[in-house]
N, C-alpha and C positions, 0 to 999 in steps of 0.2 A: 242581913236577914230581911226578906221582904213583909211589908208589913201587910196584914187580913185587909181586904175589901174594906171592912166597916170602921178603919184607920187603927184599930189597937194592934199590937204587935203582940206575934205570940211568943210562946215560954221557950225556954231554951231547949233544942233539943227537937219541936216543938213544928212542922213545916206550916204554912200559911196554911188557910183554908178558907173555901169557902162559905158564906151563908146559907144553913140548910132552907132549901124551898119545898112546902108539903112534903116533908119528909125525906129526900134528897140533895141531890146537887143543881145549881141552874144549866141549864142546856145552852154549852157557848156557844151555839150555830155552826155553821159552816163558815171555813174565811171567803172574804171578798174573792169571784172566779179572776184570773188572771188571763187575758187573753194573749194568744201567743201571734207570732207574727205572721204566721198562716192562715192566723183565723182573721185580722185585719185587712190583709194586704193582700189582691191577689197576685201581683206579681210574685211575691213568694210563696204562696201557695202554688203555681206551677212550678215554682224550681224544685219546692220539695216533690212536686209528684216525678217530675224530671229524674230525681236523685233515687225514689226508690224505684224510678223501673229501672234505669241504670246499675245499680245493684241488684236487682235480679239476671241483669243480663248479663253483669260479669261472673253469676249462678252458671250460667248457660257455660260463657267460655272454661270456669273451672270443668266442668264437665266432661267438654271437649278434649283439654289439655289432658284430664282422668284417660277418657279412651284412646287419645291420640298415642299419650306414652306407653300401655297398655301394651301397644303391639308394636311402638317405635323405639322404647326403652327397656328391651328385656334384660334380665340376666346371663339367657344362656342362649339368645339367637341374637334380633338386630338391636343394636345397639349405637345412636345416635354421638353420647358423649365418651365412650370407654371400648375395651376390646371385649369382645360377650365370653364368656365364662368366668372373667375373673371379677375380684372384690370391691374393685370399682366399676364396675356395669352394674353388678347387687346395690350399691350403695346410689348409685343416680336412679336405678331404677324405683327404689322406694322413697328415692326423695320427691323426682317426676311425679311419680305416680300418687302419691301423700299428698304435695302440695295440690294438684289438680281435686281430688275428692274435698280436702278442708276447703278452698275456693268455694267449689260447690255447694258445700252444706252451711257454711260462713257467714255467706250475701245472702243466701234465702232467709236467714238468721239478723240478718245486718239489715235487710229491706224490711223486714216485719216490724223488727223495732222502731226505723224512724217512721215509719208509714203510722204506726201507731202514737208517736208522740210528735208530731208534724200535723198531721193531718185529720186520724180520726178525733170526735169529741173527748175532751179530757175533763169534760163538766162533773164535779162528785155529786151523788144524788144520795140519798137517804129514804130508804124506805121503810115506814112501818111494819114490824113485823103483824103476820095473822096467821091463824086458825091454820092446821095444813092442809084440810081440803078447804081450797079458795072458791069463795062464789062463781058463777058461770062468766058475771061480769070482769071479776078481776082475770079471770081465765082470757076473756076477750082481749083486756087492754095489755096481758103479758103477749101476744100476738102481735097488737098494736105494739109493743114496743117495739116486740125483735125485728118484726118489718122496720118500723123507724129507725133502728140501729143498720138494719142494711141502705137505709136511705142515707144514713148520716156518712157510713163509711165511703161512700161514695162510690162503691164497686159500680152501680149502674151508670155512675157518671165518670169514669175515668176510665176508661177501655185500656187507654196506654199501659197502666199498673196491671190489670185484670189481664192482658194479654202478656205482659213480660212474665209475670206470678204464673202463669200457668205454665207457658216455657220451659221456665227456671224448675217447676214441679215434673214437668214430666218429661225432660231430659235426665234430670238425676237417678230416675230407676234403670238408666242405662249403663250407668256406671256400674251400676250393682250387676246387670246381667250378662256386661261386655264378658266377667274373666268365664262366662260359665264354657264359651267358644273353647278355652284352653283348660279347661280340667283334665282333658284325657281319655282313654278308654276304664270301664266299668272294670273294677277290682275283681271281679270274677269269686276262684273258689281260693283266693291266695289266700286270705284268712281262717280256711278251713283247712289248713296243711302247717307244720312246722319242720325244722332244720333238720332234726331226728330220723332218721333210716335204722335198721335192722342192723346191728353188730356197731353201734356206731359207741364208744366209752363216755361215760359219766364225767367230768372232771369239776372240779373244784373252780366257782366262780370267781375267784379272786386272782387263782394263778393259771389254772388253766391246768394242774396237775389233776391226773385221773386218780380216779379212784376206789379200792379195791374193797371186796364185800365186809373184812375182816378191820379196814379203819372206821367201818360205824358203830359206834356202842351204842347200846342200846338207852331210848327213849332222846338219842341224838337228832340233830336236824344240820341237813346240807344242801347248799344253796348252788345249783349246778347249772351248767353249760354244756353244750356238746363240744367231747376234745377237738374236733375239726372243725370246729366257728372260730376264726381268727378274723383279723382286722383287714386281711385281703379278700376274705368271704364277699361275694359280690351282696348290694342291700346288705351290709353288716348290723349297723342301726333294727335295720328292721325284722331279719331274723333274728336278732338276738333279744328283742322283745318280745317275740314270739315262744323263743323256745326257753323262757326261762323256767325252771323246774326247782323244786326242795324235794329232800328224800329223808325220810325218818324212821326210824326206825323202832317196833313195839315187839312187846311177846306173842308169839302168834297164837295164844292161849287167850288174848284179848279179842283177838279178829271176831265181831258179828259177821262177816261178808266173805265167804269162801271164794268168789271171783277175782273179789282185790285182792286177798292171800297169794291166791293164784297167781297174779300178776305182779307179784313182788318177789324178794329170794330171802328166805329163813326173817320175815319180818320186815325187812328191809321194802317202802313202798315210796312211788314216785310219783307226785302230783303237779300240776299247772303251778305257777306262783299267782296266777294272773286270774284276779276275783273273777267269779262268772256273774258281777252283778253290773258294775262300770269299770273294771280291768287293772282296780289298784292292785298294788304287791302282795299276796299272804305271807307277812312272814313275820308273824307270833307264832309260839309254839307253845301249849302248856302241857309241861310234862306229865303233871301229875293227870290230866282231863285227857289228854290225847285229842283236843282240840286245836287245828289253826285258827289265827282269828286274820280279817281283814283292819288295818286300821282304819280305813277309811269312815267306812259307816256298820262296822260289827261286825258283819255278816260270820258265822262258827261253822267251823266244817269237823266232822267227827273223822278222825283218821282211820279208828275203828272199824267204820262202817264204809268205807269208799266214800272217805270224807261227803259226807253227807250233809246238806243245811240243817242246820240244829236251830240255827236262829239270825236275826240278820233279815236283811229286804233281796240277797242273792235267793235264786228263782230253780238253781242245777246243783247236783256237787262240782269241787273238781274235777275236770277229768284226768283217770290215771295212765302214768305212761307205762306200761310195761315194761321188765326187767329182768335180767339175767347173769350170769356170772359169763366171761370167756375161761377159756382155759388157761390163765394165767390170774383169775380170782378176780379182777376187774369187774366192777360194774358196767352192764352194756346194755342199747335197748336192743329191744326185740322188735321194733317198730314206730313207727310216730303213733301221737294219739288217738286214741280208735277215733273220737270226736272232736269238734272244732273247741280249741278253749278260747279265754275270754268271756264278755259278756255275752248275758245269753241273745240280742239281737243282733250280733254278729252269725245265729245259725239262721238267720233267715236267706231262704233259700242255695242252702247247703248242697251240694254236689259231691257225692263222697265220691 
């Protein structure tokens, strides 16, 4: 146990302590500054400046390597170490591609740090605090400092660092705008259209069996697909996001909304899955409310009313899909969705 300043040892339990001074503790100063070998010596002080523009410039070549794989390492055209479409052209191309960006962002990261502990002042200073609006003078000498602070970093005097640091900076937002060359053409009105046509059957999401008006009982809920979306369906993935549907079914002594009635068969109504707020899944059902709810972030849709927002941050209801029976009792649609589903900035500039 260490023993108090004033040589008595304290009680068990008990940690040392100092002698109070006017009502406090003593102020142990700052430790002795430490000078590092940059700040003595200037041949090592050019090697550090040496080392971080040299990390910046292997910024630069990360960069380079970014855009060069970009269009030398793809997946599905030329492809330097692999045959382009298969799982190893995917796998160099994100490796290429990966390590060049980390490079990049790495040394810009890598040069800051030692430039900072190398080179610029590492002297601790202690400032009194004061008042928060400061006199016009102390306004003056905080000016005086930050000039001094650009004096001391030496930007105006090490051009070499100051020219590599820029380089390194404004090569890396090329990385970021090389892929914008290969995004593609503009998506157009494909998200204002889904997989659904006229006469096309309801089936069962899990198996793919249709399904007829007489297996809904009622205040039921079915999670549906188009019978003719199968896994050879060209874009399967993405029509099938599209066009996912639930169908539920109420008394139609409930219905506020004689349209949606309309657009359903003896109760039986068919809605988007897909929130109109950010495009999660609807599919809560309360029976007893005849409410969907989103789990994502709430949003309640009244089934009653053309699922309508009861409540929640979604902005539309669902849209409903129309429906009808064929002549063999089938559920079938009458058409795709009169409107675009999904969220609601997905109808920006809509093309029906």
């Amino acid at each position: 146990m260490n023993d108090n300043i004033d040589g008595t040892r304290p009680a068990r339990g008990v940690s040392a302590i100092a002698p109070r001074e006017d009502g406090g503790f003593p102020n142990p100063g700052l430790p002795p500054h430490q000078h590092r070998r940059a700040d003595v010596d200037p041949r090592a002080e050019k090697r550090a400046e040496r080392i971080v523009a040299g990390l910046f410039l292997v910024s630069v070549l990360g960069t380079v390597l970014f855009i060069a794989s970009y269009f030398l390492v793809t997946p599905h055209h030329k492809n330097l170490f692999a045959e382009s479409g298969t799982w190893e052209a995917l796998w160099w191309s994100n490796l290429v591609t990966g390590l060049g960006l980390a490079i990049a962002v790495f040394f810009i990261g890598a040069a800051a740090v030692h430039w900072a502990k190398t080179l610029m002042p590492d002297d601790e200073v202690v400032e009194e605090r004061h008042p928060i609006r400061s006199t016009d003078e102390s306004r003056g000498a905080a000016v005086d400092i930050i000039t001094g602070g650009l004096d001391e970093s030496g930007i105006g005097r090490r051009p070499l660092i100051v020219t590599s640091m820029v380089a390194a900076l404004a090569a890396l937002p090329i990385a970021v705008l090389a892929p914008l060359s290969t995004l593609g053409p503009m998506p157009g009105n494909k998200l204002h259209h889904t997989f659904w046509k006229s006469g096309m059957r309801l089936a069962r999401d899990h198996d793919g069996t249709p399904i007829k008006a007489s297996d809904v009982m009622m205040n039921s809920i079915f999670h549906v697909m188009p019978e003719d979306l199968t896994s050879e369906t060209p874009h399967f993935l993405e029509e099938r996001a599209k066009a996912a549907t639930v169908i539920v079914r109420i008394d139609p002594k409930l219905g506020k909304n004689e349209e949606s009635l309309a657009n359903g068969y003896e109760g039986i109504l068919a809605f988007s899955k897909i929130c109109t707020h950010v495009g999660c899944p609807v599919a809560l059902y309360e029976q007893q409310t005849h409410h969907m709810l989103c789990p994502c972030h709430q949003s309640t849709f009244d089934v009653t009313d053309a699922a309508k927002v009861i409540f929640g941050p979604a902005h539309r209801p669902l849209p409903q899909l129309p429906i009808e029976v064929d002549a063999e009792g089938y559920l079938v649609a009458r058409g795709d969705f009169p409107e675009p589903i999904g969220p609601s900035f997905w109808d920006i500039h809509k093309d029906k």
